[in-house]
N, C-alpha and C positions, 0 to 999 in steps of 0.2 A: 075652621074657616081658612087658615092658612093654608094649609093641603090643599084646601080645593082654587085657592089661587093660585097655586104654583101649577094644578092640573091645568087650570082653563091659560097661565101664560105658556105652557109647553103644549098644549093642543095644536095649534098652529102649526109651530114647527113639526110636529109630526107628520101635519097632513101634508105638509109640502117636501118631506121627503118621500112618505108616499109615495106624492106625483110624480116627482121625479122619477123614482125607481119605476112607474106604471106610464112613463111616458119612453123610460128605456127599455123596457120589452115590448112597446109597441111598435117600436123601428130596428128591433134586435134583426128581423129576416129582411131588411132590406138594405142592401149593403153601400148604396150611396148615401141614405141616410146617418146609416153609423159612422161614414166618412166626416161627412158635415160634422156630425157628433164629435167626435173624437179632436178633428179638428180644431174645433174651438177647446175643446176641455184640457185643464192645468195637466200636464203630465208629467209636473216634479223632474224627477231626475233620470238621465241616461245613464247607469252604473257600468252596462258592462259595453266597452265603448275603443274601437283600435283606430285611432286617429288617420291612419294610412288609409287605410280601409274605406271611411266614414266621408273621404272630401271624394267625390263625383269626377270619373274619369272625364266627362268633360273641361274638366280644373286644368289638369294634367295635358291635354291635349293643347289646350290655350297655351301651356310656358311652351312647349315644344314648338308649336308656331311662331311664338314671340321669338324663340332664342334660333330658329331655323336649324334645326337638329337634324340628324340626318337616319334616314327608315328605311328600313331595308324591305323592298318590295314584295319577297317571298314569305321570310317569317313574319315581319309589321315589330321588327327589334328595333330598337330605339339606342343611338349611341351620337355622343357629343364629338368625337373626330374618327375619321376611317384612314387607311391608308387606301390601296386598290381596290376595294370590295366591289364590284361594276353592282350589284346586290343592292348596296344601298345608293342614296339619290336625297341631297336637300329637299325639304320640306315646300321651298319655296318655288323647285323645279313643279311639283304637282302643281298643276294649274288644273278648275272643274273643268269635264266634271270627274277627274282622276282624283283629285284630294277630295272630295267627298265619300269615293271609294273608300281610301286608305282610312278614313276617319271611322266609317264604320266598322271596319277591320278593325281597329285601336279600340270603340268600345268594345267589339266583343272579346278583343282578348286581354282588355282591362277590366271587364266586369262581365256581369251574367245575362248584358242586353242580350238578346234574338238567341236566348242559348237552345239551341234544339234536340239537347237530349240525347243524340247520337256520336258526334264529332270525337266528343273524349269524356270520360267517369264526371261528372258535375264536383264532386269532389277536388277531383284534380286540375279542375278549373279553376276556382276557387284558391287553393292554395297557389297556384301562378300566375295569377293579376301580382302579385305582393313585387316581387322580383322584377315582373315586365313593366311597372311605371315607376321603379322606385328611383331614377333620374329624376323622372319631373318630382317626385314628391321631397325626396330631399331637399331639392330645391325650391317647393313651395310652401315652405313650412306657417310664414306669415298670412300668403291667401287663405291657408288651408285653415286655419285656425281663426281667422275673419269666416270665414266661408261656414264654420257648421256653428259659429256664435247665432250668425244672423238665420239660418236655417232654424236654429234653435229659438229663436224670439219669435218669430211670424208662426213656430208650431205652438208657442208658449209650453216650452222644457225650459226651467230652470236653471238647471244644474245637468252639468257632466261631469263626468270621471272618466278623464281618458287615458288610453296606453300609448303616449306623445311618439319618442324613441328611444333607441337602446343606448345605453349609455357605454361609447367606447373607450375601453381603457388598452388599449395596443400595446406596452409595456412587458419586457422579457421579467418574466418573475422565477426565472430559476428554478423550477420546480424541476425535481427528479421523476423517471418515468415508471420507479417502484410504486409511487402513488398511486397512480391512473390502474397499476397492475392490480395492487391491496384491495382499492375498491369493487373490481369487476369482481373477484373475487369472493368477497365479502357481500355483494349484491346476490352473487349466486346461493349462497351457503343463507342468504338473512343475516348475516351478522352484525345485530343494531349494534351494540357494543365495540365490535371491532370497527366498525365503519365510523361511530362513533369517535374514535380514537385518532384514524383516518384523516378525518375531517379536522381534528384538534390539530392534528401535525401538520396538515397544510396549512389551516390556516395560520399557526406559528411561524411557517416558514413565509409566509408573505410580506412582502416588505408594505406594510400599511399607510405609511408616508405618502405613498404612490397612489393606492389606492383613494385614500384619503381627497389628493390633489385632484383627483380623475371626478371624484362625486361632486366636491366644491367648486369645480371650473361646470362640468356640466350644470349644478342650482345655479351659478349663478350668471350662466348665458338664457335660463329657462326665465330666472326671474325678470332678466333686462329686457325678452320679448315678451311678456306679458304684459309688465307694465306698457311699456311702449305701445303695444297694440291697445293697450285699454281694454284688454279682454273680458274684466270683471266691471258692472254697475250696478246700477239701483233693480236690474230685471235679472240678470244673468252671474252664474259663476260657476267658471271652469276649474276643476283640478286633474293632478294628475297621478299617473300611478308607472312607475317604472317598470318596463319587465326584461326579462332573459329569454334566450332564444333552448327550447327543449331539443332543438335540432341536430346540435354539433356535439360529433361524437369523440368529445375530449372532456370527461367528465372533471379534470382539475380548472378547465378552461369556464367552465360552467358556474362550478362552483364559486370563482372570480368572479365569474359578474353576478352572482347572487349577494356576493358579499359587496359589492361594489354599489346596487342598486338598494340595499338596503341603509349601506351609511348615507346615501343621498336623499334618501324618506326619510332618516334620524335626523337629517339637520336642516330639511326645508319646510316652508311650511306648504308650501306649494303641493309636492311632493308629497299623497298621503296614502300611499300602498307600494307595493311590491302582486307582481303575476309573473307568471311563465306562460308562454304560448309559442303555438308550430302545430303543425297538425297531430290530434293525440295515437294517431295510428302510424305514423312515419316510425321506418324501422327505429330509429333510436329513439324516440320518443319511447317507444314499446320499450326495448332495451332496458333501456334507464332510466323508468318512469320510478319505480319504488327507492333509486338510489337520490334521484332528484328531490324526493319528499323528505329523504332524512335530511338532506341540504338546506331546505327550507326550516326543520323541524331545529337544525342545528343553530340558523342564523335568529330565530326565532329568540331564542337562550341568551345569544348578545346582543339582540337588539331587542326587546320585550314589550315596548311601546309602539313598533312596526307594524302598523295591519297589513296581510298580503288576502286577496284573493288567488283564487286557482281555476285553470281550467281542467276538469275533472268530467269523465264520463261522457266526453264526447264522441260517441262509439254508438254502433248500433249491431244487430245481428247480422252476417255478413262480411263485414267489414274486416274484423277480428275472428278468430278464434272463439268459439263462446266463452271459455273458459276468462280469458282475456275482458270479458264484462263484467266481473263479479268482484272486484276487490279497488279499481282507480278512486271512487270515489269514498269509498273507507277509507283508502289509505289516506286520500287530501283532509280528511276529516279528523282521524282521529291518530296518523302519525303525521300530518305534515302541518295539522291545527290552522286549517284554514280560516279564515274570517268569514269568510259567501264562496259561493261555489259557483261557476259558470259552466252551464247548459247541461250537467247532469243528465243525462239524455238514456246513459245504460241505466238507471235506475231499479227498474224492475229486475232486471239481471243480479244485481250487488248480490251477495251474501249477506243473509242475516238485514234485509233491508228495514225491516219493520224498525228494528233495533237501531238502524242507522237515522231512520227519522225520526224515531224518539228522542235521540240524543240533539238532531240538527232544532227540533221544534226546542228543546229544554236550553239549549243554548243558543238558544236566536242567530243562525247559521241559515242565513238567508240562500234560496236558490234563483241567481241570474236565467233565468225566462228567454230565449231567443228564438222567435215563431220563424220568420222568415229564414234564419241560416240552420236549423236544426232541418225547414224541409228542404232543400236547396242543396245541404253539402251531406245530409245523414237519409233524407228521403223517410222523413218522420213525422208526422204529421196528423191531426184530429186524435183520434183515443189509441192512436199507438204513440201521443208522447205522453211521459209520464205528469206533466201537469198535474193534472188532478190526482194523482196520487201522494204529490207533494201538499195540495192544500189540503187534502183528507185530513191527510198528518199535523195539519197546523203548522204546517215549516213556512216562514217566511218567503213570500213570494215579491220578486222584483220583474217587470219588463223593462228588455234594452233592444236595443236596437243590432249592435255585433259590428257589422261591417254596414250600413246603410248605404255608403256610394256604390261597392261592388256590389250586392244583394240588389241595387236600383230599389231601395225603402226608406221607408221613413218611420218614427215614433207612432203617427199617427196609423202608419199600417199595421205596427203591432199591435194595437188595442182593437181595430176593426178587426185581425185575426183572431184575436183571445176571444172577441166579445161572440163572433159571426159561429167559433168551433167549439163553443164552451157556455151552452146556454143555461146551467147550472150556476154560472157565475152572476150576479145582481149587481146591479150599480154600484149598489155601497160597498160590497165586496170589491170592486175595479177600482173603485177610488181608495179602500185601504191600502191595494196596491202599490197606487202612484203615490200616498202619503209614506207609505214603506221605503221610496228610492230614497225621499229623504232622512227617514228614521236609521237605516242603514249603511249609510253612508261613510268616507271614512272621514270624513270630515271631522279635524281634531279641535276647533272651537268649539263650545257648546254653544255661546252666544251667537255664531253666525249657521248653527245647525235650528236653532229656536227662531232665529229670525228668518230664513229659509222657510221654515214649518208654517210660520208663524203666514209669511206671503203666501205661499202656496193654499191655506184654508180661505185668505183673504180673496183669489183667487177664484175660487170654487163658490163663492157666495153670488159674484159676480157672474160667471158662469151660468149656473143653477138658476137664477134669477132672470135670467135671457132667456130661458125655452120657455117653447112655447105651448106649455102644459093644458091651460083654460081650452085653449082651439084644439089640442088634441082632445081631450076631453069630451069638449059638443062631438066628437066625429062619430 
């Protein structure tokens, strides 16, 4: 008798998850529907998330009229004083309809509006918005950071984890330039051991006083504008994740700020990762991609409670060398011990993949999901991205967003792409998803990743309970 009241009180619930799933392939091939959809539905958290990127070149446009900057007519270069340049020209000289010229100049070459494919590599585009607004954006750190809260509330995303900025430490640290020599060296030959060593000896020789001083000033101007802004409440909460630039080809220089961004994660709470980013095909990125990983793999050892993501396998055929696709995201894995991986994109390429996802599924080694910039900057897209070969495997899957302002996207585009190019996927599957940004997360309370969880299901009840299932139904 008991059995069968426990059957007839969970009957219900069954039937109306059901519906639910049988009212989301009813609108899976219509793609303003799944907008509406998606729309309203909890989408947890933004994990892989570059703060520059994510605020809308319209933002950036705004300071540069407010502060009357001055643009240069031919390139649409942005600089705060000139000497002679006849080139550039006040903001406030364009009078319409010439400034609405210029404006549109500025979004396309702050982002990928009206990109037509031809002009220059979409790639290449992509990585020089970062550079051509980074005036306004330095400078609008507080809009920019109001700007993707409230973005974030009206799509109902929870939680982000963003990559804010670099954390400068400009300080002459003495290093000799047999270092920088050792390593190249030792990158050529593989020598864990010797690089190992390497690594030991600079970092000995750093004066950590300094560095020390450069993490703790940076927490705690990050903490003063948080609080101030009121960034986190009862709907929303922002973290953030520190990273290094893969670009600069001064690998003791590097190293500095790996070690730099990681005592900043050890002592804040704000602070709850470490990444590296720059384009993963830029010559030195290539370079000293496997030297960068023992770096991470080194700071890992002193700092052990640090979680870092990686950008890993962002590469496609073409791009690279083939051979050049078979090992980035091994290495992030299993010498650099990454925590989640973003955009893993070579996948099918890797060496020994099977083996790779075995490992990623048995150690909950989440894959960062990026629909809109994977086709945008890599031209990868429907069953040429590896997706579904990650959820085959049972590897933790996250969707983010990447760059949302540049891309011109939003959260809720990524789930109409997942759901519109991956009809294999079912509701309840998309919503483990979005329950995964938070299970994954580096969120080091447990009590505020449970209460997270905990709103996010409360959410989805709410949600779930608003369609309009019965009227699909009669149809």
């Amino acid at each position: 008798m008991k059995n069968f009241l426990i059957i007839l009180l969970t009957l219900p619930l069954l039937t109306f998850g059901q519906d639910v799933d049988r009212y989301f392939e009813s609108i899976r091939n219509s793609r303003v529907e799944l907008t509406a959809f998606f729309n309203q539905m909890p989408k947890g958290g933004d994990l892989h998330h570059h703060f520059s990127g994510s605020v809308y070149a319209e933002t950036y446009i705004n300071y540069i009229v407010q502060k009357d900057l001055y643009l240069n007519r031919r390139t649409y270069d942005i600089k705060e004083t000139v000497q002679s340049d006849t080139d550039y020209v006040r903001i406030s000289k364009l009078q319409n309809p010439y400034f609405s010229f210029y404006k549109q100049k500025l979004l396309e070459k702050w982002s990928v509006k009206d990109y037509n494919n031809v002009s220059q590599p979409s790639d290449k585009l992509f990585f020089s918005t970062f550079p051509s607004f980074d005036i306004a954006h330095k400078n609008t750190l507080d809009e920019g950071l109001l700007e993707i809260k409230e973005r974030a509330r009206i799509e109902n995303v929870s939680y982000i984890e963003t990559m804010f900025t670099r954390i400068t430490c400009d300080v002459d640290v003495n290093l000799p330039d047999p270092f920088n020599i050792a390593l190249r060296q030792q990158q050529k030959e593989r020598d864990y051991k010797g690089t190992e060593n390497t690594l030991e000896a600079i970092y000995g020789s750093l004066d950590k006083t300094v560095l020390e001083v450069c993490a703790s000033k940076f927490n705690q101007e990050l903490q003063e504008r948080h609080d101030r802004l009121r960034i986190d409440d009862s709907t929303f909460l922002l973290r953030y994740q520190n990273y290094v630039l893969r670009l600069i080809d001064d690998p003791t220089q590097v190293f500095k700020d790996i070690i730099v961004a990681f005592e900043s994660a050890a002592k804040s709470s704000l602070v709850v990762g470490v990444n590296i980013v720059g384009a993963e095909d830029d010559e030195v990125s290539m370079k000293d991609y496997w030297l960068h990983m023992q770096m991470f793999k080194f700071c890992h050892n002193k700092y052990p409670d640090v979680k870092y993501a990686m950008h890993a396998g962002e590469l496609t055929l073409g791009i690279v060398k083939p051979e050049e696709l078979s090992w980035h995201v091994n290495a992030a894995v299993f010498e650099a011990g990454a925590s989640r991986i973003g955009h893993g994109v070579d996948l099918a390429y890797e060496k020994e993949s099977p083996r790779l996802l075995s490992y990623m599924k048995e150690q909950k080694i989440p894959i960062e999901i990026n629909l809109s910039s994977n086709e945008f900057i890599l031209k990868v897209r429907n069953d040429e991205h590896p997706l579904i070969l990650y959820k085959n495997a049972g590897v933790p899957i996250v969707i983010a967003t990447d760059d949302a302002g540049v891309l011109r996207s939003n959260m809720t585009h990524q789930y109409v792409l997942l759901a519109s190019r991956y009809s294999g996927l079912s509701y309840s599957e998309i919503k483990q998803i979005v329950l995964n940004s938070i299970r994954f997360s580096f969120i080091e309370e447990p009590a505020i990743r449970k209460s997270l969880l905990a709103d996010l299901e409360r959410r989805f009840k709410v949600f779930e309970l608003s369609l309009p299932l019965g009227a699909r139904r009669m149809q």
